[in-house]
VOKOLLO-872659 format. One record per residue (C-alpha): residue in one letter; x, z, y. Coordinates in steps of 0.1 Angstrom, whole numbers, padded with zeros to 4 digits, always signed. Last residue first. Layout:
aXZY
...
//
This chain:
x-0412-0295-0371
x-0443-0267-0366
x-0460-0252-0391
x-0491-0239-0395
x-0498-0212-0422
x-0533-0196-0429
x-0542-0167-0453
x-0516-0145-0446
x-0534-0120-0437
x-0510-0110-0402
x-0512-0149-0398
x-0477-0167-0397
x-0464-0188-0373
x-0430-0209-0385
x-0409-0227-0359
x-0386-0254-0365
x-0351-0272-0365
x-0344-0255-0332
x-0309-0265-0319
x-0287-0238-0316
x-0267-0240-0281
x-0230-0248-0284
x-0194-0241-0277
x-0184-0234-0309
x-0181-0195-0305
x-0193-0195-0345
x-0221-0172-0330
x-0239-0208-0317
x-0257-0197-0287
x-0295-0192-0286
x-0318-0207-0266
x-0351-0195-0265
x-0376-0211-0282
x-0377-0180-0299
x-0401-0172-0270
x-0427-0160-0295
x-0407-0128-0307
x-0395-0121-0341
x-0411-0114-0375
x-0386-0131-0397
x-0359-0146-0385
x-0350-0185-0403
x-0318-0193-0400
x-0294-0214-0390
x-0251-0215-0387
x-0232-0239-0366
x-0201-0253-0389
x-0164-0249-0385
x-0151-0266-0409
x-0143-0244-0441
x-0105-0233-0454
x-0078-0238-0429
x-0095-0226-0398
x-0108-0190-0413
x-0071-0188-0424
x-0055-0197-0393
x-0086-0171-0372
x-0079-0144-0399
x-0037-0143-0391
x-0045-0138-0353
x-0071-0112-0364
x-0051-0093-0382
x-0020-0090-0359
x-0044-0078-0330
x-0060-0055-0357
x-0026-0041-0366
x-0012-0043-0330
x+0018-0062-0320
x+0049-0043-0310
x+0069-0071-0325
x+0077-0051-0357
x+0038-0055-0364
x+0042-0090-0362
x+0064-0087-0395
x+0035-0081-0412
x+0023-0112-0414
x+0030-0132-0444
x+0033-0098-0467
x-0003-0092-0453
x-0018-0123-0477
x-0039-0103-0496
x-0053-0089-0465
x-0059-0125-0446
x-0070-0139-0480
x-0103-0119-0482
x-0110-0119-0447
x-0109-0155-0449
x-0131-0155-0476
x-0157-0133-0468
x-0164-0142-0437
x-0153-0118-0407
x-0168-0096-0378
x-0136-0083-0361
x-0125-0054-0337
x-0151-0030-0336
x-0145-0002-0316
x-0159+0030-0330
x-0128+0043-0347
x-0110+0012-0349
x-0131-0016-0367
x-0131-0043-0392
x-0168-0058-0404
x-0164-0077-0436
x-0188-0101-0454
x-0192-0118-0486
x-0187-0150-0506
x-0221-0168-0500
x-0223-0160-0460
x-0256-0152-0451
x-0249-0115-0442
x-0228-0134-0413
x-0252-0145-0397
x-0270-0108-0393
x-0235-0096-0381
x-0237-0127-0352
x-0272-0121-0341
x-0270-0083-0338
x-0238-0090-0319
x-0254-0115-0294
x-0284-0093-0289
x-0260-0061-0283
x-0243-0082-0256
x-0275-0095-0235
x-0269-0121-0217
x-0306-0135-0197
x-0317-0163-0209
x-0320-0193-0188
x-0351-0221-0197
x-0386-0206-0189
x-0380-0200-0149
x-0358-0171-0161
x-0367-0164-0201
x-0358-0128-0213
x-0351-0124-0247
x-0370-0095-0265
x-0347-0074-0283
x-0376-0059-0308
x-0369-0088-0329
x-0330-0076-0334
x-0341-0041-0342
x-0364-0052-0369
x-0337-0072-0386
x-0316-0042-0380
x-0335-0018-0395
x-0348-0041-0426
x-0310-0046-0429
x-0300-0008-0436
x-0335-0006-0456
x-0321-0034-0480
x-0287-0013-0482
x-0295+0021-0485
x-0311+0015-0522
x-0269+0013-0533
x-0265+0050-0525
x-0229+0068-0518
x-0208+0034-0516
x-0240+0014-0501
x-0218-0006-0479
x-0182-0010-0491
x-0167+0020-0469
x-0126+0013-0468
x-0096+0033-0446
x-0063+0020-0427
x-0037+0042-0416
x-0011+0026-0395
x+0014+0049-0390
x+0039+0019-0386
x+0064+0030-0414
x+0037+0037-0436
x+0016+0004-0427
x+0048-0014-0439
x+0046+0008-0467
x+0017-0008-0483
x-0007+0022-0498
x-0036+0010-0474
x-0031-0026-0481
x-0032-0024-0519
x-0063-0005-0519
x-0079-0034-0499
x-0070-0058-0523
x-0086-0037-0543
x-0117-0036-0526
x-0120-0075-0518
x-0118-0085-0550
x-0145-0062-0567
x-0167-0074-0537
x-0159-0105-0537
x-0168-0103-0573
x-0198-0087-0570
x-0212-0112-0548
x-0240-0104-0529
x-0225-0094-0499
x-0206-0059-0487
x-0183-0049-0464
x-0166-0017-0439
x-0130-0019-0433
x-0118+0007-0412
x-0089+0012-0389
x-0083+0048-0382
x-0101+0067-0346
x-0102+0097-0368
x-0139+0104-0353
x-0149+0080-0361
x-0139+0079-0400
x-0156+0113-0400
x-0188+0098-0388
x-0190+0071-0411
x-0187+0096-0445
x-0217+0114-0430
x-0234+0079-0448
x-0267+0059-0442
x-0277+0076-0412
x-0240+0074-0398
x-0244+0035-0399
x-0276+0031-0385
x-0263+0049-0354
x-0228+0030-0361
x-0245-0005-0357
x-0273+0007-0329
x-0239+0022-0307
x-0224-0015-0313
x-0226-0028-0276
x-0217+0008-0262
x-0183+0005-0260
x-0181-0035-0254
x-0204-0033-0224
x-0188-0006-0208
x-0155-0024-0207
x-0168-0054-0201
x-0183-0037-0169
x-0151-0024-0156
x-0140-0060-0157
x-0118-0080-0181
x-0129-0115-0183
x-0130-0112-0208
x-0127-0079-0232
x-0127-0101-0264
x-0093-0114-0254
x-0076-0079-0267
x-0101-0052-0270
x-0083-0018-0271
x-0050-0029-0258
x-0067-0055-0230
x-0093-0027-0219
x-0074+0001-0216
x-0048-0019-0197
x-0077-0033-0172
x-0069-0006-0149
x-0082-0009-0116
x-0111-0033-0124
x-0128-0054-0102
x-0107-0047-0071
x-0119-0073-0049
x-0097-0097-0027
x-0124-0126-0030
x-0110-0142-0057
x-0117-0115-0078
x-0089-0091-0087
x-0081-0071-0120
x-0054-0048-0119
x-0033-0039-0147
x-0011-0005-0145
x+0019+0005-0157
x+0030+0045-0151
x+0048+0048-0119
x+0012+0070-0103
x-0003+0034-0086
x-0031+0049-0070
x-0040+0012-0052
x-0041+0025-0019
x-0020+0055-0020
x+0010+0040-0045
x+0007+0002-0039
x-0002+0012-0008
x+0033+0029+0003
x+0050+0001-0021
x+0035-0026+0009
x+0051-0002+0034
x+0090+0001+0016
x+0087-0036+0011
x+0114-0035-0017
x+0102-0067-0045
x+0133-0079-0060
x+0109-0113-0076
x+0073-0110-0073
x+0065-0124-0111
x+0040-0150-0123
x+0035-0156-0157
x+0051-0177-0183
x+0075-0150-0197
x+0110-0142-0201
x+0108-0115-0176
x+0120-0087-0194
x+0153-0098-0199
x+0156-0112-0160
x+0144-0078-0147
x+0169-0058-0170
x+0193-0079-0155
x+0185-0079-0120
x+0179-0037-0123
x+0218-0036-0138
x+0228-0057-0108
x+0211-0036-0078
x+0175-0029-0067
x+0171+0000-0053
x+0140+0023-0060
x+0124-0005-0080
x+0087-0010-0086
x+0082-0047-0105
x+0054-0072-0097
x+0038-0085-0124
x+0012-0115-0113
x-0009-0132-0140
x-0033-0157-0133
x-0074-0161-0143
x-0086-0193-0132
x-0076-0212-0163
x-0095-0191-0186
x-0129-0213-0165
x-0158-0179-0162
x-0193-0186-0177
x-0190-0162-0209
x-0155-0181-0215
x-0145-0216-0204
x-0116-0235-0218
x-0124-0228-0255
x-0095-0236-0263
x-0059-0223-0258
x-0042-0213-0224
x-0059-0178-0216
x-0051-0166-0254
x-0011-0171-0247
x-0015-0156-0215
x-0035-0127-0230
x-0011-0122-0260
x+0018-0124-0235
x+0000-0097-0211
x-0005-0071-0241
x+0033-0078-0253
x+0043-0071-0219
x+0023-0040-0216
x+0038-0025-0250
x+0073-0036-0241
x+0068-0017-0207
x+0099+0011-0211
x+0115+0007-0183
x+0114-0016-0153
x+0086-0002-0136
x+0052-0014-0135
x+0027-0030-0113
x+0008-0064-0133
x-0019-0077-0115
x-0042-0100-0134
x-0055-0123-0105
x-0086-0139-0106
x-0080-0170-0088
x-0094-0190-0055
x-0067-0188-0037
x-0040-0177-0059
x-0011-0203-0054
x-0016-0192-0017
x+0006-0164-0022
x+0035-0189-0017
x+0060-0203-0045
x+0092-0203-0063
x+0098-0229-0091
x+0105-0211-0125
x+0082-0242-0141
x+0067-0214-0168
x+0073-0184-0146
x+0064-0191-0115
x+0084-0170-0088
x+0068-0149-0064
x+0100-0141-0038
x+0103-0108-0017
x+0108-0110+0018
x+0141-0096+0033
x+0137-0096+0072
x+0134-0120+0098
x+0100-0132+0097
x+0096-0097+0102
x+0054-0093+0091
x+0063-0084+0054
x+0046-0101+0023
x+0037-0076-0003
x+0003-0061+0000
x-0013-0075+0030
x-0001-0108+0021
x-0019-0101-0012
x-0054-0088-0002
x-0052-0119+0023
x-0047-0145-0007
x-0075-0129-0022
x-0099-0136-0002
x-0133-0123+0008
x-0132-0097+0046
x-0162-0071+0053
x-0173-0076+0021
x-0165-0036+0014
x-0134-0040-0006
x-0117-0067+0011
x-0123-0047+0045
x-0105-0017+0024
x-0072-0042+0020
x-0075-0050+0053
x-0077-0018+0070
x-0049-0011+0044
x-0024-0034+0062
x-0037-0026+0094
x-0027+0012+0086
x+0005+0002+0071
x+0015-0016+0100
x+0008+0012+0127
x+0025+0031+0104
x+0058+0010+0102
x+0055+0001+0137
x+0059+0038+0144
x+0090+0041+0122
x+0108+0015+0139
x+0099+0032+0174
x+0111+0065+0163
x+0141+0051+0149
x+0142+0029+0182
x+0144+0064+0203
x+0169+0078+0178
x+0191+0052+0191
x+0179+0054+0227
x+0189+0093+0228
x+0226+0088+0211
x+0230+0057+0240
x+0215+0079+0266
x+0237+0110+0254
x+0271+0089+0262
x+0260+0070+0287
x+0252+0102+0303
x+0282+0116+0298
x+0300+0086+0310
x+0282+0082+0342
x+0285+0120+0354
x+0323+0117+0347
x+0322+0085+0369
x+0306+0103+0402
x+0346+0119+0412
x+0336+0123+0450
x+0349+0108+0480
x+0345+0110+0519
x+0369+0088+0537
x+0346+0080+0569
x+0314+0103+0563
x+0282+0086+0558
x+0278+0099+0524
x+0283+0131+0527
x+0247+0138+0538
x+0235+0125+0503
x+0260+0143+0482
x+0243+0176+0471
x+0214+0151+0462
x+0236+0133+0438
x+0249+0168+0421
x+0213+0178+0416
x+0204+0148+0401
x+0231+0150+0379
x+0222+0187+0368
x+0188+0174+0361
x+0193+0147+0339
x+0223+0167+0319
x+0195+0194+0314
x+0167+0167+0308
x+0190+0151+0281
x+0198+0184+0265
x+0163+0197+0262
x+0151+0162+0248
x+0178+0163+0215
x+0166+0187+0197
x+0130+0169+0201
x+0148+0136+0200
x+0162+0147+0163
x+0129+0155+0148
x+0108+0126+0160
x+0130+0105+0136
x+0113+0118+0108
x+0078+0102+0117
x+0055+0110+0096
x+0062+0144+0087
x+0076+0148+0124
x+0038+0139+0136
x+0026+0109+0152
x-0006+0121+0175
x+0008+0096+0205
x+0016+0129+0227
x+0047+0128+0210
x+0055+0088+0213
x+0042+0092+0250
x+0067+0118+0259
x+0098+0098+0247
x+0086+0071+0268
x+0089+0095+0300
x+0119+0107+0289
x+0133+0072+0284
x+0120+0064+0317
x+0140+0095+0332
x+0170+0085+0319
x+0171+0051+0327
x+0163+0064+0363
x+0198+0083+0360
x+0215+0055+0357
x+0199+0037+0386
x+0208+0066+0404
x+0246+0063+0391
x+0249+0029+0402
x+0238+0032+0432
x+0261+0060+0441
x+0288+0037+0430
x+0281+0015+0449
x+0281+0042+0478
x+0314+0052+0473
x+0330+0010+0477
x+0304+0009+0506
x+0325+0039+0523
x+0334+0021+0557
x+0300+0011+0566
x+0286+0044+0566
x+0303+0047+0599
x+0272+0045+0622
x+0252+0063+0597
x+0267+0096+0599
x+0233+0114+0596
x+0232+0128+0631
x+0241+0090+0643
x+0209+0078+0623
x+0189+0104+0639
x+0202+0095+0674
x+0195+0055+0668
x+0162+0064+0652
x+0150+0085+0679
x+0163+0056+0706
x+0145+0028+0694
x+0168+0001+0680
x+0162+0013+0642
x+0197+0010+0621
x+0183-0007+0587
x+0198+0030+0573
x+0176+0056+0588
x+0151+0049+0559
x+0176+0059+0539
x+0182+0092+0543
x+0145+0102+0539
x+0146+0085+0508
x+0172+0099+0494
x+0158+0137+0502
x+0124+0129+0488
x+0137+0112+0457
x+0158+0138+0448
x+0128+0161+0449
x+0105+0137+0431
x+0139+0132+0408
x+0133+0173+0398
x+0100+0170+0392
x+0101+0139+0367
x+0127+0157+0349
x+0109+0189+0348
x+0076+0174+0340
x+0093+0154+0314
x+0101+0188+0295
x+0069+0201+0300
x+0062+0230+0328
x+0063+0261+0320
x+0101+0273+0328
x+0098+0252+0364
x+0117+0277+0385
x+0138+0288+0358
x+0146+0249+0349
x+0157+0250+0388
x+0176+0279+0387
x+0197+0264+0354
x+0200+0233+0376
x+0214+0251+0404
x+0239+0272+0386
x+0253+0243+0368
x+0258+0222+0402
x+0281+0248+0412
x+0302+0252+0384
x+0306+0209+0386
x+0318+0215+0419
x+0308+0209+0456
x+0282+0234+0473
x+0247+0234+0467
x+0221+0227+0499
x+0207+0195+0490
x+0198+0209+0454
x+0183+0244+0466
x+0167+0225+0498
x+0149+0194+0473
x+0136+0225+0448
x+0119+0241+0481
x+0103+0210+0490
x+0090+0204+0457
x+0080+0235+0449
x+0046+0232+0474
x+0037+0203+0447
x+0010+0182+0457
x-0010+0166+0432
x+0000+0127+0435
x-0007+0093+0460
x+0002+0059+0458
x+0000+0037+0486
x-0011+0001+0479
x+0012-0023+0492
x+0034-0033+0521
x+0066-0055+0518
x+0083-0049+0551
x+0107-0056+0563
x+0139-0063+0539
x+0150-0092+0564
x+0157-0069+0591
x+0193-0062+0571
x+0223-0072+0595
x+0237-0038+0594
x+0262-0047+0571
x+0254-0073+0546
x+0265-0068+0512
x+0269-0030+0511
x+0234-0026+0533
x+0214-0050+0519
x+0227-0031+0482
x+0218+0005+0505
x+0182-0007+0510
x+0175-0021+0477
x+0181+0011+0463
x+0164+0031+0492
x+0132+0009+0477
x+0138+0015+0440
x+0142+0054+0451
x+0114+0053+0465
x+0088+0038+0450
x+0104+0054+0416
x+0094+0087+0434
x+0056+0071+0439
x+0056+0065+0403
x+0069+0096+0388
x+0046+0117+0404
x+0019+0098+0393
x+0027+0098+0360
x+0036+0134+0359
x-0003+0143+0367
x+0011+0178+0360
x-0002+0208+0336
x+0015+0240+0338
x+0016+0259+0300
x+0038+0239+0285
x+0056+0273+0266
x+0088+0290+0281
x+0114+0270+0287
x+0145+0293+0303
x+0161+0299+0272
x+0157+0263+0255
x+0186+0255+0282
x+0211+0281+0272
x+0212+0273+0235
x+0214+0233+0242
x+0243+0235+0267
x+0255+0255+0238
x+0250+0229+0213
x+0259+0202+0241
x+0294+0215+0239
x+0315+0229+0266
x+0343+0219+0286
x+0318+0195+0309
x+0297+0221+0319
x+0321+0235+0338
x+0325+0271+0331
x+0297+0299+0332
x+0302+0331+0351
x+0276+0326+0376
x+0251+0315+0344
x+0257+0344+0327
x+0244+0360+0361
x+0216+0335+0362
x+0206+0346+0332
x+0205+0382+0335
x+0190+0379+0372
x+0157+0361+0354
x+0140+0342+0382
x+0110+0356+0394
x+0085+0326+0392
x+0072+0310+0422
x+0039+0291+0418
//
């Protein structure tokens, strides 16, 4: 177990001045020299508990003593479990080097820096923990002479340890006591400091770790030399008179204790923090896999802090501007808005449009109530000061919800890891079970505006691939189509039987593309009138998509529910809309197709652009713009009426019911159905 101790060191060592006229760096530079790696392991729990035994125990021992003489028989004897440790064979000889060390700071200094020799591979809280075992073993010993035994081996033992007159020196030995219990603060702080490490934290994690680990070396070194200077007192301190300056020993280690503690509850602070985040995001992820269904959960986790105590961030309404709890989203779909402060005009114009359209009729939308969907914007803000206030309360003249100085450095961690929130804006969608529906529903909004309801992943897929049979078709009939495509411009593509619509229609059209509103905006708008390269397209183009409609085959569910089907509905509505006397106009951005519009009304909403172009200059969109515009016009001129026709050749569930494609709210009513025979030689109809 014995190590050959370095003779280079130990003569610097000789040489050394009092430890108190140097600095802890250096203190810090000799120490680290004689640990080598943690190659010895130690049950240092154990250790450490039966040396507390004592040292508690000859505590109590010498306060009885100082407060009531020698009348102490009272103390006897509080038996309990014994505790037992790996036995040291150093401990013994570590107890004779400290008991034996003569007076002086010098002195001391030597001894400890032999000591940490002795125990180079051991951990740093072994050393400690060691080194108070071997204190603890000499202190003990001395005090179990002290209730003054009336057989006549403990009388003379007592009397060989200057027992008899320890009496006089109570003022020294308080503030022995005082010191030892000092230097067991120590030792537990090393021992906590031991379990953080060993806790798999690391530095990166927690920064704090960084300073006890300089810091450690010192604190055992100052530990160590104390004890030593303690146990070189212990057969002093029956001696009549006998002093010895202890208070510079309590100062420094107040000193590095306080310094210690205060990096200790960093560390602590820190570790709370992770510890919170992880159970944060275990909830979050429980949300995600049914493990857990609310929403109200999902956002405590997020943004509400555990300290009752500390700063918590404040949801505002922003209609009524009354503050409220996360609960006002039980049961809601929650558009959540995470953004900066700068530049987000774009997303708050989106959000207002939404909000605006969320509000106004119909009520209900593809099953879902508008009025269960709710907006939430919560602002990311290094430091929030007065310039960041302002800016907030510019931006936030809106009517939706908004988390209000929002600095939860943990629920910002998941906004960022959990939630891949990268600083630029993004729009959540959540269920009302806590479910991430759609993690950016941006695309979505800006590309499909309130036709994307209720906004899911799904809608999204739904709405890009719902017209792939219309621009199939189309590209068949014209190359032209595939160019416009792929330029992602606004095209108008029309036709009816009215040539003068038509004539109309085209240059108002004309007009509109060469408008320099659009020039300033960038807006560049394009025209195919169907049938521009070959009029004897057209019939077939209809034929194709009169027969792709009837080979859509509706889906009964216990004969009465039909199952959604997008591309039905859109087949539907473009071939009521060929009906419509005037004309018809289909308006489109690339691929997405934005409007299907009467004649009329589409007719006077681009004649009329002068009225509403200035919502471009409001960072609306053209189509978004356009399609406002459309709906007033479509409203002034007809009432809105449910459409009928006849389909040839379709299915024989056309009893089906089919939804009004004027959005009215209704099922069609069937007025009748007509079976043909293939011959045609017999008709039956049915009213």
């Amino acid at each position: 177990m014995s190590k050959q101790v370095s003779s280079n060191t130990l003569q610097q060592e000789k040489i050394m001045q009092n430890p108190f006229e140097v600095s802890d760096d250096q203190i810090l530079e000799k120490v680290y020299i004689t640990h080598f790696h943690c190659v010895e392991k130690y049950d240092v729990g154990s250790l450490y508990s039966v040396a507390s035994n004592v040292i508690n125990h000859s505590i109590e021992i010498s306060d009885l003593v100082i407060k009531n003489g020698q009348h102490i028989d009272q103390l006897r004897e509080e038996t309990g479990p014994l505790l037992s440790f790996p036995r040291l064979p150093a401990l013994k000889r570590i107890a004779c080097q400290m008991i034996c060390t003569p007076r002086g700071e010098h002195y001391a200094h030597q001894t400890t820096m032999l000591i940490l020799e002795q125990l180079r591979d051991f951990s740093w809280d072994a050393k400690a923990v060691i080194v108070v075992a071997a204190f603890a073993l000499e202190f003990g010993k001395f005090w179990q002479l002290a209730p003054i035994p009336r057989d006549k081996l403990g009388k003379s033992l007592a009397e060989l340890n200057g027992l008899q007159s320890m009496m006089e020196n109570t003022q020294h030995l308080a503030s022995f006591s005082i010191l030892v219990r000092k230097v067991m603060q120590v030792i537990q702080c090393i021992t906590d400091w031991k379990k953080l490490i060993t806790a798999e934290y690391s530095i990166k994690d927690v920064a704090a770790l960084s300073d006890t680990l300089h810091e450690i070396p010192v604190l055992t070194y100052w530990t160590i030399i104390t004890l030593v200077t303690c146990t070189s007192n212990i057969d002093f301190m029956g001696d009549r008179g006998y002093r010895y300056e202890l208070s510079k020993f309590d100062y420094k280690l107040d000193f590095i204790l306080k310094n210690f503690k205060d990096h200790q509850d960093k560390c602590n602070l820190q570790i709370g923090a992770i510890e919170d985040y992880s159970r944060r995001r275990d909830i979050i992820n429980a949300i995600q896999t049914d493990k857990e269904n609310d929403i109200v959960k999902f956002l405590e986790a997020l943004i509400i802090p555990s300290d009752s105590h500390g700063s918590k961030p404040i949801v505002y309404n922003g209609l009524t501007g009354a503050q409220v709890g996360v609960g006002e989203f039980k049961n809601k779909y929650v558009l959540l808005f995470i953004s900066g402060l700068d530049n987000i005009e774009h997303e708050i114009q989106l959000l207002k449009s939404i909000d605006e359209k969320l509000k106004e009729d119909p009520k209900e939308l593809d099953g879902y109530r508008k009025e269960d969907f709710k907006i939430l914007w919560i602002p990311i803000v290094d430091a929030w000061d007065d310039d960041k206030r302002k800016i907030l309360e510019n931006a936030n003249k809106v009517e939706w919800y908004v988390v209000k100085e929002f600095n939860f450095p943990t629920g910002m961690r998941l906004i960022k890891e959990v939630l891949n929130y990268k600083d630029n804006p993004i729009i959540m969608l959540i269920s009302p079970e806590g479910k991430v529906e759609n993690p950016d529903a941006k695309q979505i909004i800006s590309t499909w505006g309130m036709d994307g309801f209720p906004f899911r992943t799904s809608d999204h897929t739904r709405l890009t691939q719902q017209w792939n049979w219309f621009w199939n078709e189309m590209i068949n009939l014209s190359p032209t189509i595939r160019e416009l495509i792929k330029r992602d411009c606004y095209v108008f593509i029309y036709g009816g039987t009215n040539s003068k619509w038509i004539q109309d229609f085209s240059s108002a059209l004309e007009k509109l593309k060469n408008h320099e509103a659009l020039s300033l905006e960038e807006t560049t708008i394009e025209s195919y009138p169907l049938g521009r390269d070959n009029p004897k397209v057209v019939p077939r183009f209809w034929i194709t998509i009169d027969n792709l409609l009837a080979s859509k085959k509706l889906m009964m569910k216990g004969g009465s529910e039909e199952v959604k089907d997008s591309t039905t509905r859109e087949i539907q509505r473009l071939l009521f809309l060929k009906q419509d006397p005037h004309g018809w106009s289909i308006l489109s951005k690339g691929s997405h197709v934005k409007l299907l519009g009467q004649g009329q009304s589409m007719l006077h909403t681009v004649t009329d652009f002068d009225v509403w172009k200035e919502k471009l200059h409001q960072d609306v969109s053209f189509d978004v713009a356009f399609k406002e515009y459309y709906e007033k016009c479509k409203a002034k001129e007809v009432p809105q009426r449910c459409e009928h026709r006849e389909f040839a050749n379709y299915p024989t569930d056309i009893l089906a019911h089919i939804p009004c494609p004027n959005k009215c709210g209704h099922e069609m009513g069937v007025a009748s159905v007509k079976y043909m025979c293939c011959h045609g030689l017999e008709t039956t109809d049915i009213a």
